[in-house]
N, C-alpha and C positions, 0 to 999 in steps of 0.2 A: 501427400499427407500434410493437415495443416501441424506448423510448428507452434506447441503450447505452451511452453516458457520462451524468454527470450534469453537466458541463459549467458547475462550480460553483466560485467560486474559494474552494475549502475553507480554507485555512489552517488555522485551531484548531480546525475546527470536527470531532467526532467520528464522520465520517461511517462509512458501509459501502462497499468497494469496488463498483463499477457489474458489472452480466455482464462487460463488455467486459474489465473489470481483472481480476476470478478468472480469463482465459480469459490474459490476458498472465503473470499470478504464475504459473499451470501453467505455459505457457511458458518461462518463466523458470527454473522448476524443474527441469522436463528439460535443457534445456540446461545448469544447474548439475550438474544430480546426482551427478555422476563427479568433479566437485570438491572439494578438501579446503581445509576453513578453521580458521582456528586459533581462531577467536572469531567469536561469531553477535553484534549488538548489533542492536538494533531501537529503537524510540519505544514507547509504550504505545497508539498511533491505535491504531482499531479499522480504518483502511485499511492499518496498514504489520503489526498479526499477521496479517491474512489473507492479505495478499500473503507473508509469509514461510512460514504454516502448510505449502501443499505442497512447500515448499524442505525442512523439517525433519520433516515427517510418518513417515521413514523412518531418522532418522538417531538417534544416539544420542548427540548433544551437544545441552547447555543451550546457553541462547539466553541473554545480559543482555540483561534491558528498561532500558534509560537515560530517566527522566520526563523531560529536558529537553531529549531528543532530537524537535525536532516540524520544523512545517515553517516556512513564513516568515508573520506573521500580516498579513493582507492589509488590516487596519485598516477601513476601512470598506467595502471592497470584501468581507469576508468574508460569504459566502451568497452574493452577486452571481450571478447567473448569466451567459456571454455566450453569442453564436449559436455555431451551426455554421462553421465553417471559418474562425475567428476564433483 
């Protein structure tokens, strides 16, 4: 069975979103789509342009990438994996 989260406590770490995440950013996207925003801002993760890529695949505004925009760094918990329904 393929594994669909990666179930990783990422913080800095520069992961790729899992299936499970492209299939919520789609998500995510349709249900924005019809939405107007005045400003796009992202992180530079490679999990937060992929999750915004189908949000803006269609539109015709820039995005600011902010470098210091990340997540919270998990210090030594970072890579950690934990279980299922944890």
């Amino acid at each position: 069975m393929e594994e669909r989260f990666h179930r990783v406590f990422g913080g800095k770490i520069d992961m790729n979103l899992s299936p499970r995440g492209h299939e919520q950013a789609l998500a995510l996207a349709l249900h924005l789509r019809a939405r107007h925003f005045d400003a796009i801002y992202t992180s530079p993760m490679k999990r937060a342009q992929q999750t915004l890529a189908p949000l803006v695949e269609h539109r015709k505004q820039s995005v600011v990438t902010l470098p210091d925009l990340h997540e919270v760094d998990f210090g030594e918990w970072t890579g950690l994996s934990f279980p299922a329904g944890a």
